[in-house]
N, C-alpha and C positions, 0 to 999 in steps of 0.2 A: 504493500500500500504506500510507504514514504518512497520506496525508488520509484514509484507514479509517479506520484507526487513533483516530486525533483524533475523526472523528467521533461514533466510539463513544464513546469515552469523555467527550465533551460528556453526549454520551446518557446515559451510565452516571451522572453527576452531576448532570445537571437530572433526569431520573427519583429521583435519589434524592431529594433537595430537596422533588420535588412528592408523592414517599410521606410522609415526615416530618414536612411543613408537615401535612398533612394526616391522620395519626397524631396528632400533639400536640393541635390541634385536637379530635378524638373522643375517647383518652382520659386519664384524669384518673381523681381520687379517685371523681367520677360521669364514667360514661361514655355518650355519646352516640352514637348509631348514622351513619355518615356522611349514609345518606338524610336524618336531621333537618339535620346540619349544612349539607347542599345546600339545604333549604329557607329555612332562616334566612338566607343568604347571597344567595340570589335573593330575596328578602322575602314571604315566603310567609307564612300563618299556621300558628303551630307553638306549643310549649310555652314559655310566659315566662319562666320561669327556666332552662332548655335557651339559648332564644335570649339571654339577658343571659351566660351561662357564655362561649356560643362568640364572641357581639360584646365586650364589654367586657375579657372575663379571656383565655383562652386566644390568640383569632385574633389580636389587638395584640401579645401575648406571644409568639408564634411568629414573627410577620414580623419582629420585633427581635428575636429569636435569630436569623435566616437574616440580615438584614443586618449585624447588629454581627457575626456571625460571618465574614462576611466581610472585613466590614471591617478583622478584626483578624487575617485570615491575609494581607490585601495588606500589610498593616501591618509584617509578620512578613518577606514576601517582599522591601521595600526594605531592611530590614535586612540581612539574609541579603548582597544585593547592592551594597549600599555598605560594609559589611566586607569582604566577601568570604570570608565563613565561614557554615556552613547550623545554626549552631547559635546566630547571633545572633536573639534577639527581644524587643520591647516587653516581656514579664514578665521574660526572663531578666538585660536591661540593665538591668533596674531605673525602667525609664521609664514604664510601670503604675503604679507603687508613688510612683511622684512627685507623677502625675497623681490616685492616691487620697489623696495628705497634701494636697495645697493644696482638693484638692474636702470633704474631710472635715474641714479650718480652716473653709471659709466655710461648711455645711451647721450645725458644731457655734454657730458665732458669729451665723449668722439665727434656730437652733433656739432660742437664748438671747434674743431679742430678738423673740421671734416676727413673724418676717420668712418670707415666702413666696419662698424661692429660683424664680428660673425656668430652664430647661432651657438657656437660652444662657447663663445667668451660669455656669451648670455646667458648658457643654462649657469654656467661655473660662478657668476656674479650671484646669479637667485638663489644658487647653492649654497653662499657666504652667508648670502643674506638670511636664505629659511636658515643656516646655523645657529646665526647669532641671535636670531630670534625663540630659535629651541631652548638654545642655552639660557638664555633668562627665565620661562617659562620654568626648564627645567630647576632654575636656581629657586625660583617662587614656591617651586614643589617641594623643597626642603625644607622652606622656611613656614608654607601656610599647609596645613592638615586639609580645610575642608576646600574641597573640588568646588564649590562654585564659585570659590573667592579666587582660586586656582583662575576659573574660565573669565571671572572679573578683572582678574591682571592680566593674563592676555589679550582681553577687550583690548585695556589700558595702553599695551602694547604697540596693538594693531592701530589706535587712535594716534600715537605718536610717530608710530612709521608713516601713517597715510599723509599727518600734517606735515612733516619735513620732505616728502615727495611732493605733497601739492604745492609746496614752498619751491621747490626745487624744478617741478615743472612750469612754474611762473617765470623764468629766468632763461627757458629755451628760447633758442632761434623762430621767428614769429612761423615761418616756411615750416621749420618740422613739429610744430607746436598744437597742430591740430592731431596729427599721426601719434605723439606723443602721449597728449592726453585721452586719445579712444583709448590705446592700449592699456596704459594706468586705471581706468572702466572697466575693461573685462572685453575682448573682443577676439572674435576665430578670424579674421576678416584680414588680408591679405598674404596668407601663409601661402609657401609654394610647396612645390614638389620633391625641393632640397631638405624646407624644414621638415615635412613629412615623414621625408627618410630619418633623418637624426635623431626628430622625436619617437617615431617607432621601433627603432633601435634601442633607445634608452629606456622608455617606459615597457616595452615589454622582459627587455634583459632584467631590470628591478621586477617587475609582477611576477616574471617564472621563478625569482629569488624570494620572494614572499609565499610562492604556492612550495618551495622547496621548505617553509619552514613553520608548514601546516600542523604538523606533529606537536611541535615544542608549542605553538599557540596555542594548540588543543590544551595543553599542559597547562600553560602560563593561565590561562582561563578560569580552568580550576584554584588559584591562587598560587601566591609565591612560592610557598612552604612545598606544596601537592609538586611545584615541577621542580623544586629544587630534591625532593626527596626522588623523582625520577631522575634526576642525574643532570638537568638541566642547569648550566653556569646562565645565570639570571646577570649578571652582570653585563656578560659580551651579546646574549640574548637583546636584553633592554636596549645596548646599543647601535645594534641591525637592526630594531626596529624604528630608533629614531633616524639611523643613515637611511634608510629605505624607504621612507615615509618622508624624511626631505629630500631627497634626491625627485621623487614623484612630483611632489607638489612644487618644487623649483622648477623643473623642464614645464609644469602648466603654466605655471607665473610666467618664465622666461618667453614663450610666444604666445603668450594668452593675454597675459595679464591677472590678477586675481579675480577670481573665481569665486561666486560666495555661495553658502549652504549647502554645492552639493557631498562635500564631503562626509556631513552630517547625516543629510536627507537618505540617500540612496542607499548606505549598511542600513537605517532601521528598516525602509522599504522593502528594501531585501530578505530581510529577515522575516518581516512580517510574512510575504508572500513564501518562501521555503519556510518556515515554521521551523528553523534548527538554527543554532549558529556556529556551527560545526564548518570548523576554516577552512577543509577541504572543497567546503560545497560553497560558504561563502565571500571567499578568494577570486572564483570567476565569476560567479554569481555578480559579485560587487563589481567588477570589471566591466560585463555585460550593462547591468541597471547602470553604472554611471554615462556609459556608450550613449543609449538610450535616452537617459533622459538629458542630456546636453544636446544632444542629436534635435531633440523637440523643444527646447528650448533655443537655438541659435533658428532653427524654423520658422520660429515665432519671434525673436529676436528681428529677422532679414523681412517675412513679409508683414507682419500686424500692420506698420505704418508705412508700410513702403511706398516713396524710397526711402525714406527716413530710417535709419538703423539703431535698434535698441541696444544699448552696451549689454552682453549676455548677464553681468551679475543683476541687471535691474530683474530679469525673467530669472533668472535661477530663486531668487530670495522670494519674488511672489510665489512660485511653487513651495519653496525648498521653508522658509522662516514657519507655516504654519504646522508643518511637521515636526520641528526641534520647538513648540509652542506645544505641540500633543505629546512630545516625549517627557517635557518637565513638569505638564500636567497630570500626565499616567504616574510617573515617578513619584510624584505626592500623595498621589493616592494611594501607592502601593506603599507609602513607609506608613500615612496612619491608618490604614487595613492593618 
């Protein structure tokens, strides 16, 4: 009955993935009939401005919304489990917002210098930045016991990173200053086929590192004591979790920009719909839903006002904030039950 269960609901999330990748794709401000888009994709002769729409603009733009979108719900899910609270995540800790002050220092100081950043100097800058952001978080974790005061200083965090970038982006070149500040928003919207590569490479190399360390989170789950009595070094453990978990959400920051809620949103989702939280099932699980629902969000992001384009975190928070709203509600109730 649960490997039904699971099955379907694989089903129910690659089916979605594969309607949305393929929605975003057709349409747009011009809309493209899917027949064209199948042609252009097998390389068929078709209309050249159709074919330049769905190879250069949309198809690049979709598969980096499905993978940073995942990337940034597994991202979401170590969190969640190295706290040990389902309301920890990369935006909410403030570790986004770190990872967009050090990438929006070195973008504003090449823009200056007209210097051609490239896409590894960018993940490796967000990389610094989700660090240094962890590490205070995690310094707040030794000093404050209760978790919500925990998620209140990385608010704090995220408040102070966001104001010395929007300080920082006030001071760019007027020419790169609109490009600047979309990305600082939250946006999938000019990625190519170069950054596609880089970022699939990275984010899936970290995901098959986190589905390799399904066992010990199985462990770790059960509480510290329970995996250290399995043999488990909690120490080097806790630290692959936060290397792996900024590493993810740095490469989202680095061509996205940050990203809000879904880090959060899409583990409880997941959960809710698998009814297990068993890291074997939801590691891809989580991968799959974050695909998905960023897929439907940057949809709605491109056409709601089109041509007008929504920064993706405006649409992710209207989905994503009343879910992390029912998880601190349920949570209250379940402590005085």
């Amino acid at each position: 009955m649960k490997r039904s269960r699971y099955g379907i609901a694989f089903l129910i999330l690659t089916i979605l993935v594969l309607v949305f990748l393929a929605v975003n794709v057709c349409a747009g401000s011009v809309n493209i009939p899917f027949s064209d888009v199948l042609r252009v994709l097998g390389g068929k002769e078709t209309d050249a401005v159709s074919a330049d729409i769905v190879m250069q603009i949309r198809f690049p733009r979709a598969l980096a919304a499905a993978i940073l979108g995942g990337g940034l719900a597994l991202s979401g899910y170590l969190l969640q489990t190295f706290f040990h609270n389902p309301i920890a995540g990369p935006f909410i800790l403030g570790i986004s917002s770190g990872a967009k002050l050090i990438v929006a220092l070195i973008m504003v100081a090449a823009l200056g210098r007209a210097v051609q950043v490239s896409s590894m100097v960018m993940i490796m800058a967000a990389f610094a930045g989700a660090m240094i952001s962890m590490s205070f978080v995690l310094l707040m974790s030794r000093v404050i016991d209760q978790m919500s005061m925990l998620i209140v200083s990385g608010v704090m965090i995220g408040y102070i990173c966001t104001a010395i970038t929007d300080f920082v982006v006030t001071f760019a070149d007027d020419a790169d200053i609109v490009n600047l500040h979309n990305w600082s928003k939250g946006s999938f919207s000019g990625i190519s086929w170069e950054n596609v590569g880089i970022m699939a490479v990275i984010i899936f190399a970290a995901s098959f590192c986190v589905f390799l360390m399904s066992k010990p989170i199985s462990a770790y789950q059960m509480g510290e004591s329970y995996a250290r009595n399995m043999g488990l070094n909690i120490r080097l453990f806790r630290a692959l979790l936060v290397l792996l978990s900024s590493i993810l959400s740095a490469c989202v920051t680095a061509f996205a920009g940050p990203v809000s809620f879904v880090g959060i949103a899409v583990p409880h989702l997941v959960k809710s719909l698998f009814k297990t939280s068993k890291p074997i099932l939801m590691i891809p699980a989580c991968f799959l839903g974050g695909a998905a629902f960023c897929l439907f969000c940057d949809l709605l992001a491109r056409v709601l006002f089109a041509p007008t384009e929504l920064s993706i975190s405006t649409v992710t928070a209207v989905f994503g904030a009343p879910v992390v709203i029912f998880i601190m509600v349920h949570r209250k109730k379940e402590k005085m039950g």
